[in-house]
N, C-alpha and C positions, 0 to 999 in steps of 0.2 A: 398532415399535408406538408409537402414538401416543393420550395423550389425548382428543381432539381432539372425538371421534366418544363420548367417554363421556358416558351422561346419569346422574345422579345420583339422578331421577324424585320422588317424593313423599317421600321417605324423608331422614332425620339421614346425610350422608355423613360417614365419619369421613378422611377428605383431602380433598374440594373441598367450598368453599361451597355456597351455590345455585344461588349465581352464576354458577361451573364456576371460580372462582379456586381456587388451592391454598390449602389451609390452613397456616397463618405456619410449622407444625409440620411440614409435609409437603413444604416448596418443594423444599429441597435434594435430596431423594429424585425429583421429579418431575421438577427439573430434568436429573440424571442420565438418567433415564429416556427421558428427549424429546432427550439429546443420543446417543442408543446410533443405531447402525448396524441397518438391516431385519433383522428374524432373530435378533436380539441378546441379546433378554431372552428368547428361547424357548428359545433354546438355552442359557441360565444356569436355567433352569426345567426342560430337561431333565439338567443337570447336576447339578442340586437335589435334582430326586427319585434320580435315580442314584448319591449318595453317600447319601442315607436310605436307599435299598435296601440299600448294601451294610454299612450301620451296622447293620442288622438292624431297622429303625426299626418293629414289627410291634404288634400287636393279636389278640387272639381273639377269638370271635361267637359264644357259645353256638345253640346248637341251629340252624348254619348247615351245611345238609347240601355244602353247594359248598366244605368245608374251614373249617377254624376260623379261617386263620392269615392275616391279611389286611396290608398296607403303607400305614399310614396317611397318607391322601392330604395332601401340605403345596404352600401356596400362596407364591410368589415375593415377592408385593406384601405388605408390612406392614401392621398397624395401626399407627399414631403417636398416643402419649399426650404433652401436653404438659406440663412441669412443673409447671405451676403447677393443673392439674386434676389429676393424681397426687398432687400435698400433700394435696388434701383427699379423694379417694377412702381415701388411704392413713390419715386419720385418721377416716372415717367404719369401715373395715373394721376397726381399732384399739377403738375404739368397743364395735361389735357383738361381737368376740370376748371384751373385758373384760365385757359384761353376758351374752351364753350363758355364759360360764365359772361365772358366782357363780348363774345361773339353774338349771346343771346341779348343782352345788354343793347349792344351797338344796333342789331336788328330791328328791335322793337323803340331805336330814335334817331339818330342822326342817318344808319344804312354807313358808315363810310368805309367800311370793306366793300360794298355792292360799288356804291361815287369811284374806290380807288381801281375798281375793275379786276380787285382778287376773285370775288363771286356775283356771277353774270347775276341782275333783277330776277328773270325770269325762275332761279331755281327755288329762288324763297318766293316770289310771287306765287308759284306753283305748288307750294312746301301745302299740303294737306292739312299739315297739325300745326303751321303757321296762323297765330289767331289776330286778325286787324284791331279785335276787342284788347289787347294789352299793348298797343301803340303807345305811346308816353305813361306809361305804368315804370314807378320805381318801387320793386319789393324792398323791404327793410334792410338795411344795409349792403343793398346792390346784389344782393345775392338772388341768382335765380335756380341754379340746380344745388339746392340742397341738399340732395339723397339721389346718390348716382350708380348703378351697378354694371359697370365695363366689361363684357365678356374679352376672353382672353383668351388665344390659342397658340398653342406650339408647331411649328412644323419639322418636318423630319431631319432638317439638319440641325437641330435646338433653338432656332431664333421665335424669340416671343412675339404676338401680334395683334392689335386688338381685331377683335370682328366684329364687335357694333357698340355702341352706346346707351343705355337704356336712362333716361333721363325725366321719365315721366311719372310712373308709379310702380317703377322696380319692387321684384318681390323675390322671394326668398332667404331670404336673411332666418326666419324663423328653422328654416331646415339646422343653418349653419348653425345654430347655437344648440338644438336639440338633440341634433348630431354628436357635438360636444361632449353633450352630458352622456349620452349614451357611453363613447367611446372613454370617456376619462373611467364611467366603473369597468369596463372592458380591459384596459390596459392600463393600469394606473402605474405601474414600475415604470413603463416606457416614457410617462408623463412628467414623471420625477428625473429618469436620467436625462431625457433628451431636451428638457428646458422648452419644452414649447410654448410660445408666445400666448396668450388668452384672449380668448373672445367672448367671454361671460360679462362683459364691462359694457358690450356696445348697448344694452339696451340704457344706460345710464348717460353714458356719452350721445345717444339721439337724447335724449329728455335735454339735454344740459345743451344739446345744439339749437333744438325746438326754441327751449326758454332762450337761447339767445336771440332770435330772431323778431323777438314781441316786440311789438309798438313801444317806442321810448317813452318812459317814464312810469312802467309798471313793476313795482317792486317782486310781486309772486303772480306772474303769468299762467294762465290756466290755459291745459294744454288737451286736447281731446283731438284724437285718432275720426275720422269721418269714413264710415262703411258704406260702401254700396248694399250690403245685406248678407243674409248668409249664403245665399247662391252665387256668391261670386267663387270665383278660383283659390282666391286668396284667401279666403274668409278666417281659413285657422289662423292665417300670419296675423289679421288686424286685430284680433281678438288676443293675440299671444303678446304681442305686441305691447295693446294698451295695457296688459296686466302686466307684463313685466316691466311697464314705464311708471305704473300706478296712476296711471289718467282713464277718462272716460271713453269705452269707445261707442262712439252716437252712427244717428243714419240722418237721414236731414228730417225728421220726424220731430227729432230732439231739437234742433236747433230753428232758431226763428230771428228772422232784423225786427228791430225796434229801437227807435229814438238814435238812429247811428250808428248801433253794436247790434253785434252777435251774442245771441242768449240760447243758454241749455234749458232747457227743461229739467226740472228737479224735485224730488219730493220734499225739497224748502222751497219751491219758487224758482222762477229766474235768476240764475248765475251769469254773468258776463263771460262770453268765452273771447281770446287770447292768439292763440296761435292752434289750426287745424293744421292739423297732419292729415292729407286725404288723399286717400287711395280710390279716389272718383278722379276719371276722365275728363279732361275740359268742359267736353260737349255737354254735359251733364251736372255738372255746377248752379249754375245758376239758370232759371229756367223766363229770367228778365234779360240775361245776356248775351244765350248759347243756345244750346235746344229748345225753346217754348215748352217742348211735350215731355220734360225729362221730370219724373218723381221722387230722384234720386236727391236732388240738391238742395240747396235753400235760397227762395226765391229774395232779391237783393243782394245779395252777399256780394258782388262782384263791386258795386256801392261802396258798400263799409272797406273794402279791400284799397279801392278806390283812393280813400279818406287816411289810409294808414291806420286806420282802427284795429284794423286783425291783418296777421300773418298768415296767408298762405303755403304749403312746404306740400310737393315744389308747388311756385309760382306758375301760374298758369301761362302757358304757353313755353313753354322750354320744350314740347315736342318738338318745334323747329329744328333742336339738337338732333334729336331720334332718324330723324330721313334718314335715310342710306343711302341720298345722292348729296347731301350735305354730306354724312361722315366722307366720301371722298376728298373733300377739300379741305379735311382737321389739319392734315400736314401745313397748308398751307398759312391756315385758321392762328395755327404756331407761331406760326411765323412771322403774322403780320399783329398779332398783338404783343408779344412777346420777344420777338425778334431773335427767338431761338429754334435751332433745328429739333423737331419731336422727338422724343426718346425711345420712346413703342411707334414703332412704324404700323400703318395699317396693311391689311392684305390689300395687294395688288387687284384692284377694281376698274371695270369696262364703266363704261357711261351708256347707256341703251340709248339714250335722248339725244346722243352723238352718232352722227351717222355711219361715220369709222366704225367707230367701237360695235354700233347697231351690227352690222354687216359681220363681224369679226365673231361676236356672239352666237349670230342664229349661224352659223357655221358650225361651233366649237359645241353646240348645247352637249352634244352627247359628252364631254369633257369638261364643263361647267357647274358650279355651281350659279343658279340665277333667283335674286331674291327682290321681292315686288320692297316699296318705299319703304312702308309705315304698317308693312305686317309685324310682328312675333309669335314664339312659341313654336317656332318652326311648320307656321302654317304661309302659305303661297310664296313657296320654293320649288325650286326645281333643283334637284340634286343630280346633275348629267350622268356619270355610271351608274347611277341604283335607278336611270330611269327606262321608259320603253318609249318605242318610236311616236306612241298615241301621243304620252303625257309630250314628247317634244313637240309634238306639232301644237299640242293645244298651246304649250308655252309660247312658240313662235308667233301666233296668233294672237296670244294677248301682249307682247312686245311691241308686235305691230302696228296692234289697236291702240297703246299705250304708256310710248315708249320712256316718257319720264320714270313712269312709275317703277322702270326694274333697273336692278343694277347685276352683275355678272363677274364671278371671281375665280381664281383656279379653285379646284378642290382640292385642299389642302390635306397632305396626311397628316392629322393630328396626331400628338403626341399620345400614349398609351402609359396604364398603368393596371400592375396585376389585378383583378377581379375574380372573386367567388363563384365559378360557374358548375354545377351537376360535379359538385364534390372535388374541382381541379383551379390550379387559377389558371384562368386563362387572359389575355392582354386584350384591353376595349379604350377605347378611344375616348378621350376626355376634354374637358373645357375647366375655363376658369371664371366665374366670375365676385372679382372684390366689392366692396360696399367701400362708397368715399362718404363723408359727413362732411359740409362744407355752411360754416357759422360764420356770424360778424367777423370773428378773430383767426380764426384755423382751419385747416385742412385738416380729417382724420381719416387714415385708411384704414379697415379693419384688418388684423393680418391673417391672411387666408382667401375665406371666402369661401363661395359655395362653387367645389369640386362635380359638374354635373358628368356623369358619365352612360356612353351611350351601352346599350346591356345586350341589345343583338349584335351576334358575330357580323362584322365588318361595316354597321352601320356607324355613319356620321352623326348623326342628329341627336343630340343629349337630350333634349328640351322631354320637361315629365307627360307632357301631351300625347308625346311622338314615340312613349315607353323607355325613357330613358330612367337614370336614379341619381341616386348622390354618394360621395364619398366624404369624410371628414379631410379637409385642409390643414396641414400641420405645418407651421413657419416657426423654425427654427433659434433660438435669441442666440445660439452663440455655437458657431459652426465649428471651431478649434475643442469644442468639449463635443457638442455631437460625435465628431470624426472619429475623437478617439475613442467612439462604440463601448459606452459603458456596460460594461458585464448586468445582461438580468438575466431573473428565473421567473416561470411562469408561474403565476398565484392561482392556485386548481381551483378559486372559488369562481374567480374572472369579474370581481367586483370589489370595489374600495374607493375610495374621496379622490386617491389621483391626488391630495396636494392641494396648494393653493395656487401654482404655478400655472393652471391651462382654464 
């Protein structure tokens, strides 16, 4: 496979210029590429997906009658981040997590962004996944979003941009590291010249963030991952997860309050647990605080949380952050605790709850993109060119009915990167999103992140729901040795360690 025949089209390519030259970040990679033998990288592409199958590399799809259990689709070809654009994404995403922190914070007690009149009562009154249960709640070390994963998009003139927040039980991370491992026996010469940055460390760095988080004065904090079960979406991540942390991962079966604490279940007995890492939903927490009818939780806990007995991660109630009539106000959010302008600008956003804006939207639908509050997974969107006259009228209709609930952006042409298609590359439309760790002491970004990319011709919609896949995220540590595109050859095995470097 060659180049040669790639058009890059109207669109921000993220490895060739306009030009059709490779970008200074991307030579080395391409030069490989261009030196492989016919057949070469398809069949490192079906190698690829054949050790994700047997990794168990999988996904669930709610209410997918053809089986829940699907193999999510990953892409050969990288993205490539350069060092010197990673510095500053990496302190723009620093940024934004230090001011939601004290926004989520300030929310949930005194309100004095709402008293100063930066953000009207009504929008956090209204906030859905705003919980009145964490009113004078202080998590452990003031920290509320722990574990944040930012999606990120490019548009066609190269300016970077966030497009939402995910702040509650972000997932994927387990792809990003899998990915990894794949790609490092795939191209391990590339991994050696080009110096890329590693991501095999974060599941060490969340353990060492978790244990920072424990109630003071515990010497060795026990730390267990909390599952919804194995029907959830995520189910391979929780389970990949707590093995590769070396913690337990529980369902609320295992765990029980008594006497003030939270205890596991164990074939010694009751253990005292520490800090839960849980990838359950507010509503379903605690079935003394939140849903009554929920099976999922463990009844009390919100109590002991209460009492600073056990850490929470995240803290409950940080969907606040999540709204996407909140994320319109981040800039401002900046501003007013930090008293700096935002780094990463957000995409230019309507307020449907605004009568202007209302009006300007149900005009524009066919040219919109319109996305309800507190959905994800790219379910209750309307995406205005890929739609038909029906879906706009129904969307009009539910604006109508419920105008808080949507917000409305241009559709953006995302930035594109070559893809593996019926034996050619072809260019697909991709996102970004990083993982921050946010502990007592530090901010960490993970370098990379997970690359989701959309796999039908001209579709926007990454999300694995919506048939989208992944690509491996490659950031750069030192852009003046990239550039100078160290000389490789292609290893005809297409497997080796790759080094200690990624």
């Amino acid at each position: 496979m060659r180049f040669e025949h790639y058009q890059t089209g109207p669109f921000f390519d993220e490895m060739f210029e306009a030009g059709g030259a490779p970008r200074a970040a991307a030579r080395a990679l391409v030069q490989l590429i261009e030196t492989m033998t016919d057949g070469e990288l398809l069949r490192r592409q079906q190698s690829a997906e054949r050790a994700l199958l047997h990794m168990g590399i999988t996904f669930n799809v709610y209410g997918d009658s053809a089986g829940t259990e699907r193999i999510f689709p990953f892409d050969l070809v990288p993205r490539i981040v350069s060092a010197v654009e990673w510095n500053g994404i990496e302190q723009g995403l620093k940024q934004r997590i230090r001011a939601l922190n004290l926004f989520i914070d300030d929310i949930y007690h005194e309100q004095k962004i709402v008293k100063d009149g930066v953000i009207p009562a009504e929008i956090i009154r209204t906030a859905s996944s705003f919980r009145k249960q964490c009113i004078d709640m202080n998590p452990p070390g003031g920290v509320w979003c722990h574990i944040t994963g930012t999606d990120l998009v490019r548009d066609r003139d190269g300016q970077i941009y966030v497009l939402e927040d995910n702040l509650r039980c972000p997932s994927g991370v387990s792809y990003v590291l899998q990915n990894r491992v794949v790609m490092k026996r795939t191209f391990p010469q590339v991994f050696e010249s080009s110096r890329i940055r590693p991501v095999d460390d974060y599941p060490s760095r969340l353990r060492d963030m978790l244990e920072s988080v424990a109630p003071e004065g515990i010497e060795w904090p026990r730390v267990v991952v909390l599952t919804p079960g194995i029907h959830n979406s995520a189910y391979f991540e929780h389970s990949f997860l707590a093995q590769q942390m070396g913690v337990e991962l529980v369902d609320g079966r295992d765990l029980v309050v008594s006497d003030g604490f939270v205890w596991m279940r164990t074939t010694k007995g009751f253990e005292r647990v520490d800090v839960i890492y849980r990838r359950i939903d507010d509503d379903f927490l605690d079935p003394k605080t939140f849903r009554a009818d929920s099976v999922l939780g463990v009844t009390g806990l919100m109590d002991v949380y209460r009492a600073g007995r056990v850490a929470l991660v995240n803290a409950p109630g940080t969907g606040v952050a999540d709204d996407k009539v909140v994320y319109a106000y981040v800039p401002k959010i900046v501003k007013y605790y930090l008293g700096e302008d935002i780094l990463i600008p957000n995409v230019p956003t309507l307020m449907c709850e605004w009568e202007s804006d209302r009006k300007e939207v149900l005009a524009r639908l066919p040219e919109l993109v319109v996305k309800a509050a507190n959905e994800s997974g790219g379910y209750g969107m309307l995406v205005g060119p890929a739609s038909t006259k029906d879906e706009q009228a129904e969307f009009a209709g539910r604006i109508e009915a419920n105008p808080r609930n949507y917000i409305a952006q241009p559709t953006l042409s995302l930035s594109r990167v070559p893809t593996i298609v019926d034996g050619a590359f072809k260019g697909r439309h991709v996102d970004l999103r990083p993982y921050i760790l946010y502990g007592r002491d530090n901010i960490f970004v993970l370098p990379g992140g997970l690359t989701r990319v959309a796999l039908k011709e001209g579709s926007l919609v990454v999300n694995s729901s919506q048939g989208g896949g992944s690509k491996d995220t490659w950031v750069l540590a030192d852009d003046s040795r990239s550039a100078a595109g160290t000389p490789v050859t292609p290893d005809p095995s297409g497997s080796g360690s790759g080094g200690s470097q990624s």
